[in-house]
C-alpha positions as CSV (number, residue, x, y, z in Angstrom):
1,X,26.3,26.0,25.9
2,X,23.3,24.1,27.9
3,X,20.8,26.4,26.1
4,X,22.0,25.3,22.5
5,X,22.3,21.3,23.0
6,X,18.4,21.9,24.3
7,X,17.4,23.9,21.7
8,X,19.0,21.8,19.2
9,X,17.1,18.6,20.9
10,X,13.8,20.7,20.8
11,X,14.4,21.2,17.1
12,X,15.1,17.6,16.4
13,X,12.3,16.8,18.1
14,X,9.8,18.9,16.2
15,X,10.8,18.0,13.0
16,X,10.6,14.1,13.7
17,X,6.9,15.0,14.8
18,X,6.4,16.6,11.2
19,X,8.4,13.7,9.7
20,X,5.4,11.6,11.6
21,X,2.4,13.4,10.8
22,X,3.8,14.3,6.6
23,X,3.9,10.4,6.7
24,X,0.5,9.3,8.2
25,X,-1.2,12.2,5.4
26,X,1.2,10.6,2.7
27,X,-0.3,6.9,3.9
28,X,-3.7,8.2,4.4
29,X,-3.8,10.3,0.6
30,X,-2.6,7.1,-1.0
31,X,-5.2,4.6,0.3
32,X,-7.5,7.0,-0.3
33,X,-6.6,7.2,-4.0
34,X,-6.4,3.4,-3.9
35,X,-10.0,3.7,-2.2
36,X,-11.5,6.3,-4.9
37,X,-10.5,3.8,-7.5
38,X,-12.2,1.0,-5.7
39,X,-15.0,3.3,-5.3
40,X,-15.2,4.0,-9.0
41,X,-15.1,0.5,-10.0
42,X,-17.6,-0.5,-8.1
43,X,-20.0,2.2,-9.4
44,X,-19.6,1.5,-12.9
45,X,-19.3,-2.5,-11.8
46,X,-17.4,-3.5,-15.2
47,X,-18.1,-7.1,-16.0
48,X,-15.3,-9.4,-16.6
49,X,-12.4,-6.9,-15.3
50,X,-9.2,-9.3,-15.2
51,X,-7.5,-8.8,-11.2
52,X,-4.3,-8.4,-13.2
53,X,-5.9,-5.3,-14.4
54,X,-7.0,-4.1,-11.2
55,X,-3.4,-4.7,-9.8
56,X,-2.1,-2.6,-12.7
57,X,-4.8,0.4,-11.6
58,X,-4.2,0.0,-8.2
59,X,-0.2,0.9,-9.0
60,X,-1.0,3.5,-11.5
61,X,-3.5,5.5,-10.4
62,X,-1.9,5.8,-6.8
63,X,1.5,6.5,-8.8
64,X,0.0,9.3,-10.6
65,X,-1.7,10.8,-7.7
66,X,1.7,10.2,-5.6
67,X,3.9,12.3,-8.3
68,X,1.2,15.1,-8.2
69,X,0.9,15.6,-4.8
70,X,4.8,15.4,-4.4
71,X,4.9,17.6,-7.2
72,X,3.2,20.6,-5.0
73,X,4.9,19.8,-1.4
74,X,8.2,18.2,-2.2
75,X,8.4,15.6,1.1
76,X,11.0,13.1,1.5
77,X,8.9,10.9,3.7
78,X,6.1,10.8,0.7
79,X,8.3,7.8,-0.7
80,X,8.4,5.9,2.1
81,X,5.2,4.8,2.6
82,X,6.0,1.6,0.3
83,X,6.7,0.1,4.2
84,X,3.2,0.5,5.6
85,X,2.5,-1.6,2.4
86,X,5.3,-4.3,3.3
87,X,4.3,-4.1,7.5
88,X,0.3,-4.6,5.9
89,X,1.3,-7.2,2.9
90,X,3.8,-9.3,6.2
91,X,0.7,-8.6,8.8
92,X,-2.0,-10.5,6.4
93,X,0.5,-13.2,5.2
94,X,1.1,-14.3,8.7
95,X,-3.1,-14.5,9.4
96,X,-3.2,-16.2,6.4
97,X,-0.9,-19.2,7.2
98,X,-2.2,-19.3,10.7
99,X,-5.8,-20.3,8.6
100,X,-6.8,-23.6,8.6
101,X,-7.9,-25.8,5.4
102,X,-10.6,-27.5,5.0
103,X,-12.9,-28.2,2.0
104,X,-13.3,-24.9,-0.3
105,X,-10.7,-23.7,1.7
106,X,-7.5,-24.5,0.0
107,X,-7.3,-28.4,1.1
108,X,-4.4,-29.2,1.6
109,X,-2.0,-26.2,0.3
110,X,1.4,-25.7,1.2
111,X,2.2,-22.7,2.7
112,X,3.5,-20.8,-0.6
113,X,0.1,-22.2,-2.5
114,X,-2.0,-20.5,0.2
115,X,-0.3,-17.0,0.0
116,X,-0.2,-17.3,-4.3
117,X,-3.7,-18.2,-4.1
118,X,-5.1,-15.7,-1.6
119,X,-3.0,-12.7,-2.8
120,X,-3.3,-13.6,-6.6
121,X,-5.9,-15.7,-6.9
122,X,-3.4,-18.2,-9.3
123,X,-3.7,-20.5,-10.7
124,X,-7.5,-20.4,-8.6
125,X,-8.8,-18.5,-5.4
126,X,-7.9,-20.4,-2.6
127,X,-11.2,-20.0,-0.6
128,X,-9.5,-18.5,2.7
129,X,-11.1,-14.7,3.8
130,X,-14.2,-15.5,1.4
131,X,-11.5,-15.0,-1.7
132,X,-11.3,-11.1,-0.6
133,X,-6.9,-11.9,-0.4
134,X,-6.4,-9.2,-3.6
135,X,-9.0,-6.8,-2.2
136,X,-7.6,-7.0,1.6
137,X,-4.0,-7.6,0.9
138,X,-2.9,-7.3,-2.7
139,X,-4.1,-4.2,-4.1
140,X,-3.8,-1.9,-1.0
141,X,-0.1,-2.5,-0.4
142,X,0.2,-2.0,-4.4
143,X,-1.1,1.1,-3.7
144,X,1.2,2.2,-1.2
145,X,4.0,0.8,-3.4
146,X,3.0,2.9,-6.6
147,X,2.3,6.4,-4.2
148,X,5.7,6.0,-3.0
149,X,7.0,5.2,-6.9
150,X,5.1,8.2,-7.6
151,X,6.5,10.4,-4.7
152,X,9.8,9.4,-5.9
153,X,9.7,10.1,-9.3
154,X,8.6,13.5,-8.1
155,X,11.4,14.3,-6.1
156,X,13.9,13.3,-8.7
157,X,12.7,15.7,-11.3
158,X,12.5,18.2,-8.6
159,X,15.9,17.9,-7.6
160,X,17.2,18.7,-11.2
């Protein structure tokens, strides 16, 4: 009786290590899709590309390459890597409002004016982490987001 609680612990075990490592590759492909489109921008350096655009792009094309890869090796952890985007998104928010203002650096903002303006750059950048709040904090957890919309799409279709 000893023998199969063990084993059954062992096996637990083992598959929460495979739960771990399935979910770092899932974290790792999705930046990196996020990071090949960041890659490509900047090689072609588009004038005048709207950040609302680049949001959009850095949803899809992380959505797209979410569903494919989800569509070879069905993995359940694959859609939950939307919370490495909300622990990332809560991580920067929190050095954001621990900023100080000053001149050029969103003078006197409110707390929800600094965030809107970092992260969105609306209705103007807000001067804090040299205006970089879309590239550092918006776009990647988007990216995560759209992966894991992706990943679940994926699994739905599968499961029909």
């Amino acid at each position: 009786m000893e023998s199969l609680i063990h084993g059954k612990d062992e096996d637990s075990a083992s598959n929460l290590t495979w739960q771990a490592v399935w979910f770092s590759v899932h974290t790792v492909l999705a930046l990196g899709s996020w990071f090949a489109l960041m890659l490509v921008g900047y090689a072609l350096n588009p004038l005048a590309i709207s950040q609302s655009l680049i949001l959009i792009l850095s949803i899809v094309v992380p959505l797209l390459f979410g569903y494919i890869v989800n569509s070879f090796r069905q993995d359940d952890m694959a859609p939950l890597v939307w919370l490495v985007g909300l622990i990332w998104i809560v991580i920067v928010c929190m050095w954001i409002l621990d900023m100080p203002t000053a001149p050029n650096a969103c003078l006197q903002c409110d707390a929800t004016e600094k965030l809107s303006r970092t992260f969105l750059s609306w209705p103007m950048p807000s001067g804090l982490i040299d205006d970089d709040g879309p590239f550092i904090g918006t776009w990647p957890a988007a990216a995560l987001l759209g992966y894991a919309i992706g990943a679940r799409f994926s699994l739905r279709r599968r499961s029909r």
